[in-house]
C-alpha positions in Angstrom: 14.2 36.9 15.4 14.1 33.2 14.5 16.8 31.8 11.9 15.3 31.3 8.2 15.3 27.6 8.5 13.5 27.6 12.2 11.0 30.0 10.4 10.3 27.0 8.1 10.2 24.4 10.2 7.5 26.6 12.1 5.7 27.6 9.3 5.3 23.6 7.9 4.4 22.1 11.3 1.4 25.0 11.2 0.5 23.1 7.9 1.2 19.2 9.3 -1.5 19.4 12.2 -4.9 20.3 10.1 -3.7 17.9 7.3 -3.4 15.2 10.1 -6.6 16.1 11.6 -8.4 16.1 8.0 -6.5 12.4 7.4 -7.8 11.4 10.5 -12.0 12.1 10.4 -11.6 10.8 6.5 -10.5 7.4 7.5 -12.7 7.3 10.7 -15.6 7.3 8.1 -14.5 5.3 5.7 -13.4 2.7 7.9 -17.1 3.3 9.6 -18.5 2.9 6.4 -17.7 -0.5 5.8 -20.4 -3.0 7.5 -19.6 -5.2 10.5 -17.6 -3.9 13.7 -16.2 -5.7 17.0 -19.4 -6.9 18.3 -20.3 -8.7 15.5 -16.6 -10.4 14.9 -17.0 -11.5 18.4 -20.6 -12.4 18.7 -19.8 -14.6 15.1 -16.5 -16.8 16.8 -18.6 -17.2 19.7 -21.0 -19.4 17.4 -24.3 -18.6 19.3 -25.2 -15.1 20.4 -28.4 -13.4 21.1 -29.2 -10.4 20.4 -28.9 -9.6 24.0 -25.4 -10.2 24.4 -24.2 -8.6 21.0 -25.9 -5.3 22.2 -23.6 -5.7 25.8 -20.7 -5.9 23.5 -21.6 -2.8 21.5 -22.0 -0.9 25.0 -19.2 -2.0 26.7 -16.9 -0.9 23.9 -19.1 2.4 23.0 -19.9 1.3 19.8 -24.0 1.6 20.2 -23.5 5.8 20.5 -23.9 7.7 17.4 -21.7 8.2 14.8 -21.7 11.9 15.3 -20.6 11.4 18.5 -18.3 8.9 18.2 -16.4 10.8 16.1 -16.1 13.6 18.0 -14.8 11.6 21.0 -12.2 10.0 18.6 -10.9 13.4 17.2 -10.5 14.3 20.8 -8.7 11.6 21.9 -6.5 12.2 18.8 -5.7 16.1 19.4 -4.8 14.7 23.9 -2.3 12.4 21.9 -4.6 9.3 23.4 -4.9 6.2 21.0 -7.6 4.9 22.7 -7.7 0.7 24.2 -8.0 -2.3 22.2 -10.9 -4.5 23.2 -10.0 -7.3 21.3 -6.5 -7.5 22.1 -7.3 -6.5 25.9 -4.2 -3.8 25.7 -3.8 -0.2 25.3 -3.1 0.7 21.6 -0.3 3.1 22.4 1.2 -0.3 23.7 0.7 -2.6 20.8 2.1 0.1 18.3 5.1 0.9 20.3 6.1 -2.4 20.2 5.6 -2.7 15.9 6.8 0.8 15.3 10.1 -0.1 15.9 10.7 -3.3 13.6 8.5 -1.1 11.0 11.0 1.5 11.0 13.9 -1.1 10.5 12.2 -2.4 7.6 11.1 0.8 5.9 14.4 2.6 6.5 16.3 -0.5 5.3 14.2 -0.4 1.9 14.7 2.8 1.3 18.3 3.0 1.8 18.9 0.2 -0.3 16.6 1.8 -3.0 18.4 5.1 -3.0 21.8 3.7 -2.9 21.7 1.1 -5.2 18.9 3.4 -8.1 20.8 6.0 -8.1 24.1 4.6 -8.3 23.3 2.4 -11.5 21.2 5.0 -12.5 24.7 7.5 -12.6 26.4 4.6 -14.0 24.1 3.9 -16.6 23.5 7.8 -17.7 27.9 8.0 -18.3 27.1 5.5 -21.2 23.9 5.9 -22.6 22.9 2.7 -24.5 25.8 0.5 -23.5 25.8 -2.5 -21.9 25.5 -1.5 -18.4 22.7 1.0 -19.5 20.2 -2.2 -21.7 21.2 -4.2 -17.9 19.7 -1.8 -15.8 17.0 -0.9 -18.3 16.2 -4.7 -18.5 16.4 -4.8 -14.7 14.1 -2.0 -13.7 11.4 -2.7 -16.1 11.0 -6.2 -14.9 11.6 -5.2 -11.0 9.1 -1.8 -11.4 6.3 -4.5 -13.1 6.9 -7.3 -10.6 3.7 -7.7 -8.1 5.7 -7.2 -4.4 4.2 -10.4 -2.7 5.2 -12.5 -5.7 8.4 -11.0 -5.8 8.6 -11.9 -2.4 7.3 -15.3 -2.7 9.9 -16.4 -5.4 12.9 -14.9 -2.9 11.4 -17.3 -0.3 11.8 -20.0 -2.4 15.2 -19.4 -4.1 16.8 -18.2 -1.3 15.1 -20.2 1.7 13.9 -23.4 0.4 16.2 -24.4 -2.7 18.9 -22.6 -1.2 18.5 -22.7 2.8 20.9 -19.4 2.9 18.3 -17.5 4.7 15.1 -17.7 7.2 11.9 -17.7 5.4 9.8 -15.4 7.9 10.0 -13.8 11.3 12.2 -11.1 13.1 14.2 -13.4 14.4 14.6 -16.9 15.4 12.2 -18.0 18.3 13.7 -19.1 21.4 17.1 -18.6 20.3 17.2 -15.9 23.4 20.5 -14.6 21.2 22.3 -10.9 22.8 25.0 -8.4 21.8 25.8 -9.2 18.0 24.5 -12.3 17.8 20.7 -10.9 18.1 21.7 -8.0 15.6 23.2 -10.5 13.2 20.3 -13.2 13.4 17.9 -10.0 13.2 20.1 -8.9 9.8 19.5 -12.1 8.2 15.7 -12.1 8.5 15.8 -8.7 7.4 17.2 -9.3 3.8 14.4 -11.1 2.0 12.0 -8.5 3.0 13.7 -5.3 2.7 14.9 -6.6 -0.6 11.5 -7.2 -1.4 10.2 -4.3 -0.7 13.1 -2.2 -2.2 12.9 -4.0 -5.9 10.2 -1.4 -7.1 11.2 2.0 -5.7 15.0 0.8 -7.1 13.9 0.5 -10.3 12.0 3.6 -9.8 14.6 5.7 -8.6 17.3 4.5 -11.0 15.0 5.4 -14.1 14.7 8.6 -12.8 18.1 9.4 -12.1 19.2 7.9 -15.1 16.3 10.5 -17.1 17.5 13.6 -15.0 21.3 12.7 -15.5 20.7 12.7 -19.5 18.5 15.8 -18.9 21.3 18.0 -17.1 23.8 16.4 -19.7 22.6 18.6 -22.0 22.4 21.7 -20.1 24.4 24.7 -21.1 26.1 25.1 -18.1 27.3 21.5 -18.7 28.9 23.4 -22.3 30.7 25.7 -20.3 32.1 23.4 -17.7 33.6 21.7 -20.8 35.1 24.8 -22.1 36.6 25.6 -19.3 38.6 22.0 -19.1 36.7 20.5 -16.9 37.0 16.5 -17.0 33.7 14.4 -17.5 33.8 13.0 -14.1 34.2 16.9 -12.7 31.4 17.6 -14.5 29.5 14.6 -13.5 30.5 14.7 -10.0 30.5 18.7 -9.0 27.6 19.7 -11.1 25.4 17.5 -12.9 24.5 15.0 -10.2 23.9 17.6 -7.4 21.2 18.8 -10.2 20.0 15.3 -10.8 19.5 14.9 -7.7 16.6 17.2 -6.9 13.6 15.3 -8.7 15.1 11.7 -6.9 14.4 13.6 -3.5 10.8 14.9 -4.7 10.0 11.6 -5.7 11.3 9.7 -2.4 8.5 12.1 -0.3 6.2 11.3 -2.8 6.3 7.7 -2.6 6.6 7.5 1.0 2.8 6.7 1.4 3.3 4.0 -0.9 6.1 2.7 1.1 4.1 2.3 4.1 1.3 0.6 1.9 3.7 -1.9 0.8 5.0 -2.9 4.3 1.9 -3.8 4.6 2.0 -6.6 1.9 5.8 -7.5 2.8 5.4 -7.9 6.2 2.3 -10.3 6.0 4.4 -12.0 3.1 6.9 -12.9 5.6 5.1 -12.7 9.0 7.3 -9.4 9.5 6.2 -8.2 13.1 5.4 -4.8 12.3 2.2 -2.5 12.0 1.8 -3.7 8.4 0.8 -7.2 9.8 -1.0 -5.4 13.0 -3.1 -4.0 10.8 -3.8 -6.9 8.9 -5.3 -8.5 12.0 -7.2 -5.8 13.3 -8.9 -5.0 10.0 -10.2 -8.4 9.8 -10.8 -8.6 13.6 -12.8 -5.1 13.0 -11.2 -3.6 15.7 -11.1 -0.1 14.6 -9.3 1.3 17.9 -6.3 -0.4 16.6 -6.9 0.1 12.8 -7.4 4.1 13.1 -4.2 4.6 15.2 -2.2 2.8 12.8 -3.2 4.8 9.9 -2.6 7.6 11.5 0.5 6.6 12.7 1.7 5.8 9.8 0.0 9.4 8.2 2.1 10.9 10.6 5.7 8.5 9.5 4.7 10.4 5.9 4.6 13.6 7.1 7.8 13.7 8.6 9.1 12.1 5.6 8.3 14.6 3.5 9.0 17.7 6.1 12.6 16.2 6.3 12.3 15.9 2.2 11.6 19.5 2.0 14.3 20.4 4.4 17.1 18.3 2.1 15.8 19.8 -1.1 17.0 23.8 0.5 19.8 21.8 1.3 20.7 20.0 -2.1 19.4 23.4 -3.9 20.7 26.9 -2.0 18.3 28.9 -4.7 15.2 27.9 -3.0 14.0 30.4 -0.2 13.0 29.1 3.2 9.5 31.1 3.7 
């Protein structure tokens, strides 16, 4: 008989594949919805083409077939794990997003380390003292980071940091034809990374540290809170052995929650600062109309929030031993 937490597992992947299937038709229409495909964005840069010659396009890259039918042949690419080729980029799109995945990942996880770390250690700090100095800082802070548009955000970092400043690169991975190995690459790679995980971190900071700072004040007044007191426990026992482990639970709802959103602002972040990730791929492709390209991303990046919030479900049994794995 399988362990509890294999059961789990189990049981949610049973859940994952149909959502990811359902994902996957809806944006196949939608995106098929929207006039304009491949042909056309070719046949329009090559400044005079007949009729003739748009319709080869369509039939070389199967676009003249019905929609029906094209969808069917997309969801069965999909289930035989085959992204399909790019026309316009002349490369197989399991190629083009293996190569973006990667600096993706870096970014997102970056982001949301910083996020976490930093919101929910100045939102503990900032629950100890409720209305004190440190607490109308961080208010004053997350309000204005949590209301902040992301690319101007972004825009303002370039030009404190990189052009009044010069302390740090204003785009790219990292520097072209530098050809730099061992520490040097990770180092010159860790300075391009600042300005745009910071930037993408501002909001979900200021997100998580309200939160924390809400659910801190929330268990603060708990009676188990009472009797940890009456027993002689000191504040920071208290704080440290029981209320934060309780605080902690809606943080890690809220982090699977918002990791669509994260995606969606990579997107924005990495164009910002010419980040070469599948944020900017698909920024090309959707204005290139190559829709090969376009679908795999999103459901690449469906399937980044899916695991997300699998592994969020999996911490929250962890953080909280009441909750039954069925």
């Amino acid at each position: 008989m399988l362990p509890p937490r294999a059961r789990f597992l189990i049981g949610r992947a049973t859940q994952v594949v149909p959502t990811l299937l359902l994902i996957a038709v809806a944006n196949f229409v939608l995106l098929h919805l929207a006039p304009g495909d491949a042909a056309d964005v070719l046949a329009g840069e090559s400044g005079a083409a007949t009729k003739e010659y748009v319709d080869g396009l369509r039939a070389k890259f199967r676009l003249d077939q019905p929609l029906v039918v094209q969808l069917v042949v997309y969801v069965k690419n999909i289930v035989s794990l085959d992204l399909g080729y790019s026309f316009r980029q002349d490369s197989p799109v399991a190629a083009l997003i293996g190569a973006r995945l990667g600096p993706t990942s870096l970014l997102m996880g970056t982001a949301l380390v910083l996020a976490v770390v930093l919101g929910v250690s100045i939102g503990i700090a900032a629950a100890r003292r409720p209305n004190g100095w440190l607490d109308n800082i961080a208010s004053i802070v997350s309000l204005t980071s949590y209301s902040t548009p992301m690319f101007w955000a972004g825009l303002m970092l370039i030009v404190l940091f990189s052009v009044t400043l010069g302390w740090l690169p204003t785009s790219g991975m990292e520097t072209i034809a530098a050809f730099h190995t061992g520490w040097y690459r990770v180092f010159d790679i860790g300075q391009h990374l600042i300005l745009p995980a910071l930037t993408l971190s501002l909001f979900y900071m200021a997100l998580f540290m309200r939160l924390t700072r809400a659910a801190m004040l929330e268990q603060a007044g708990m009676d188990y809170v009472t009797t940890a007191r009456a027993k002689g426990l000191t504040e920071r026992q208290i704080t440290f052995r029981h209320v934060i482990r309780n605080a902690m639970l809606p943080v890690v709802t809220m982090i699977g929650v918002q990791a669509g959103s994260l995606v969606g602002g990579s997107v924005i972040v990495e164009t910002v600062f010419g980040w070469p990730g599948l944020g900017l791929l698909a920024f090309d492709s959707l204005f290139s109309r190559d829709l090969n390209l376009l679908l795999s991303i999103f459901f690449i990046s469906a399937c980044l929030v899916v695991v997300v919030n699998l592994v969020v479900d999996v911490v929250y049994t962890l953080i909280d031993p009441r909750i039954k794995l069925n």
